[in-house]
C-alpha positions in Angstrom: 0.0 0.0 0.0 2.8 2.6 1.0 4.3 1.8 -3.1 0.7 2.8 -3.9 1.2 6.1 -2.2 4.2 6.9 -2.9 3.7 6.9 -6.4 1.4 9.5 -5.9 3.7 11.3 -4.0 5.6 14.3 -5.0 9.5 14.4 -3.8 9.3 17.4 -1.5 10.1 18.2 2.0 9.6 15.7 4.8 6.3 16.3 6.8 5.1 18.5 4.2 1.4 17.2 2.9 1.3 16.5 -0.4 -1.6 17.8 -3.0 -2.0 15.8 -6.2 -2.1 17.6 -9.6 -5.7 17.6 -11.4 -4.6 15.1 -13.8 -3.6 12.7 -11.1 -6.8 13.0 -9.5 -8.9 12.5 -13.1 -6.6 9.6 -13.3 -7.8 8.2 -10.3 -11.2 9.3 -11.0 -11.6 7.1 -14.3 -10.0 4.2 -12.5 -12.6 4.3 -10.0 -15.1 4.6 -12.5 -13.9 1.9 -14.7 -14.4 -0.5 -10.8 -17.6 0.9 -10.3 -18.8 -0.2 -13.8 -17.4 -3.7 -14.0 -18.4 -4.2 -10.4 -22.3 -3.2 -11.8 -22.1 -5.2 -14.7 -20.7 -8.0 -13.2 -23.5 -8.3 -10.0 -26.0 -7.0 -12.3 -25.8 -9.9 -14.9 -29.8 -11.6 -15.1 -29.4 -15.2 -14.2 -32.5 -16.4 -15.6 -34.2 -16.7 -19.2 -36.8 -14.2 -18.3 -34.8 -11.7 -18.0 -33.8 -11.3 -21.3 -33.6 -12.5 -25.0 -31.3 -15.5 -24.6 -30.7 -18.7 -26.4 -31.6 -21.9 -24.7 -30.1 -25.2 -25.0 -31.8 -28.5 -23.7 -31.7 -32.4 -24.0 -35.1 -33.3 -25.0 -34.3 -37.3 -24.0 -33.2 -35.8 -20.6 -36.0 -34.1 -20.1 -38.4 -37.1 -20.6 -36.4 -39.8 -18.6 -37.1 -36.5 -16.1 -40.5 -36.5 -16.6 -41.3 -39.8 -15.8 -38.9 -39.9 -12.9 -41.1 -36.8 -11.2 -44.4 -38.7 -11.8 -43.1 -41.5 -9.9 -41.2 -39.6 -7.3 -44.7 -37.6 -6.7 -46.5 -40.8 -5.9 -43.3 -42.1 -3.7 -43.1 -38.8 -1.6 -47.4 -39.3 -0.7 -47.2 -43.0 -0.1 -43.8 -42.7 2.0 -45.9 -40.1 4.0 -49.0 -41.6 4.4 -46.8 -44.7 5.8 -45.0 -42.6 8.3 -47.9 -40.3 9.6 -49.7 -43.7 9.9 -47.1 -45.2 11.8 -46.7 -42.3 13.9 -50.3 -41.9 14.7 -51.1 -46.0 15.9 -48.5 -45.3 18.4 -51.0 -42.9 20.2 -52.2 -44.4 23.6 -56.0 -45.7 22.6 -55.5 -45.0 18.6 -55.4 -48.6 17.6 -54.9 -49.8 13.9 -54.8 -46.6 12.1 -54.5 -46.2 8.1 -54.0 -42.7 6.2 -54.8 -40.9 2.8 -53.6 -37.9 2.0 -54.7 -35.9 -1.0 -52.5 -33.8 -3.0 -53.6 -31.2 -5.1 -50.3 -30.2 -7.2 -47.2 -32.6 -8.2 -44.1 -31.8 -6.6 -41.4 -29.7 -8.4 -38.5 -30.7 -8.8 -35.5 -28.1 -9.6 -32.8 -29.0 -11.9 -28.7 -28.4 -12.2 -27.9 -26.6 -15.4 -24.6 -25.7 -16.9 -24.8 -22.8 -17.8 -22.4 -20.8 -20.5 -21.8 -17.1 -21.3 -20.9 -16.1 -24.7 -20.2 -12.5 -25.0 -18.8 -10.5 -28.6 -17.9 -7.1 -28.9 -17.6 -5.4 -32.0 -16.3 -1.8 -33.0 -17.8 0.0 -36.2 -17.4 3.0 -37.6 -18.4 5.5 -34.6 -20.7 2.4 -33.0 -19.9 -0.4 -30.7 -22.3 -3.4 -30.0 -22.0 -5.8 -27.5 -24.3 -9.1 -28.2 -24.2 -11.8 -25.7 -25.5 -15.6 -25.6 -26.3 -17.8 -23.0 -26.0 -21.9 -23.4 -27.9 -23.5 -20.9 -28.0 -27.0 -20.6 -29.3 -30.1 -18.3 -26.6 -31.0 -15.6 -26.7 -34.8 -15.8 -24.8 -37.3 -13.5 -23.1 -40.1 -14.4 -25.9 -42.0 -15.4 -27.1 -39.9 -17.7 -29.8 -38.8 -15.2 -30.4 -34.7 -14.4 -28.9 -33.9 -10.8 -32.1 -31.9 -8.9 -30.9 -29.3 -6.2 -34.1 -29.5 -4.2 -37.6 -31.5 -4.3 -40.8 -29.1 -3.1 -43.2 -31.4 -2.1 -46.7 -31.0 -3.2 -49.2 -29.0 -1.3 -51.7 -31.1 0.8 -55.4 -30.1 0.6 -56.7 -32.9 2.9 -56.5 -36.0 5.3 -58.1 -38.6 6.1 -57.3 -41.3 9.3 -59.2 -44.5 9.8 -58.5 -45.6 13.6 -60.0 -47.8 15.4 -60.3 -45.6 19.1 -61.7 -42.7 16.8 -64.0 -43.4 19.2 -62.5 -41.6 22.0 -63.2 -38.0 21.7 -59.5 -37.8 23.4 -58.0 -40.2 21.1 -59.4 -38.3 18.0 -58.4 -34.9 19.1 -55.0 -36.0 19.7 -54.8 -37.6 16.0 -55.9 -34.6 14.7 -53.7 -32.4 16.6 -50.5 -34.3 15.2 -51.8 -34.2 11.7 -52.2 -30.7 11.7 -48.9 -29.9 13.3 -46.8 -32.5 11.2 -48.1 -31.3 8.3 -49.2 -28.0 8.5 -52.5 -28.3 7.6 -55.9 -26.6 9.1 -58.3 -28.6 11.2 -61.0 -28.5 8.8 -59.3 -30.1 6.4 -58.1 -33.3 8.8 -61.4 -36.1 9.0 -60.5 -38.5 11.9 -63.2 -41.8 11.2 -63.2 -44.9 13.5 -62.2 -47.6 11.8 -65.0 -50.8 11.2 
């Protein structure tokens, strides 16, 4: 840092403070500039095809195998819960045998790795300079020529239903509907508690 200021520095007397010319400070003014600009290009760069006219690049095969693999995956992450919750719940003192059925209104989502690629081009006409840029965006896949997802957002729950057999209880079925709601975040009126047959 002190090589940074003393370049800056006129030779002059010791203790003296030093005043820098105008053209050292323009110079210093432009170099700050220049920072600022890359800086706000560089933070301000859209990451996403809606925010802007770029190109887009997918595997269509990818994107089927994909496909399917969601469908099932949405019916795996109901069942798995349904078999939880009604393992959970027939461990209640007095719940008995209990069964579940959730209903889901919307399929999960499932969010996808992409490479993505930045193609940028500058060109310098007479008097006019254009910048065009391109992204290339394509399916992260793993080894197995399957997409990598980031996350899974499970799909929303519009309603419950639990068959147990001490339904009868009206202790036993408020506590069953209690956890329900609270495991899955779901209002009471949505949560039927029946006794099972």
């Amino acid at each position: 840092m002190k090589k940074l200021v003393s370049f800056f520095m006129k030779d002059g007397k010791e203790g003296e403070k030093k005043k820098l010319t105008t053209f050292e400070n323009l110079v210093i003014i432009v170099v700050v500039g220049v920072i600022i600009i890359l800086a706000g290009g560089f933070f301000a760069r859209p990451q996403s095809p809606e925010n802007g006219p770029r190109a887009s690049v997918q595997d269509p095969a990818a994107g089927e195998t994909w496909a399917r693999s969601s469908k099932l995956y949405d019916e795996d992450i109901i069942i798995n819960l349904e078999q939880r919750l009604a393992n959970l719940l027939s461990q209640v003192e007095g719940a008995g045998k209990v069964e579940v059925m959730i209903y889901a209104d919307s399929s999960s989502e499932m969010v996808p790795a992409y490479n993505d690629q930045l193609d940028s081009r500058s060109s310098e006409d007479t008097g006019r300079k254009s910048l065009e840029s391109s992204e290339r965006r394509e399916l992260a896949l793993s080894g197995n020529d399957e997409p990598v997802i980031l996350k899974v957002e499970i799909p929303e729950i519009k309603g419950v239903v639990v068959v147990a057999e001490g339904a009868d209880d009206f202790l036993v079925k408020q506590e069953l509907n209690n956890a329900v709601c609270t495991l899955l975040g779901v209002p009471e009126h949505r949560v039927q508690i029946l006794k099972h047959k």
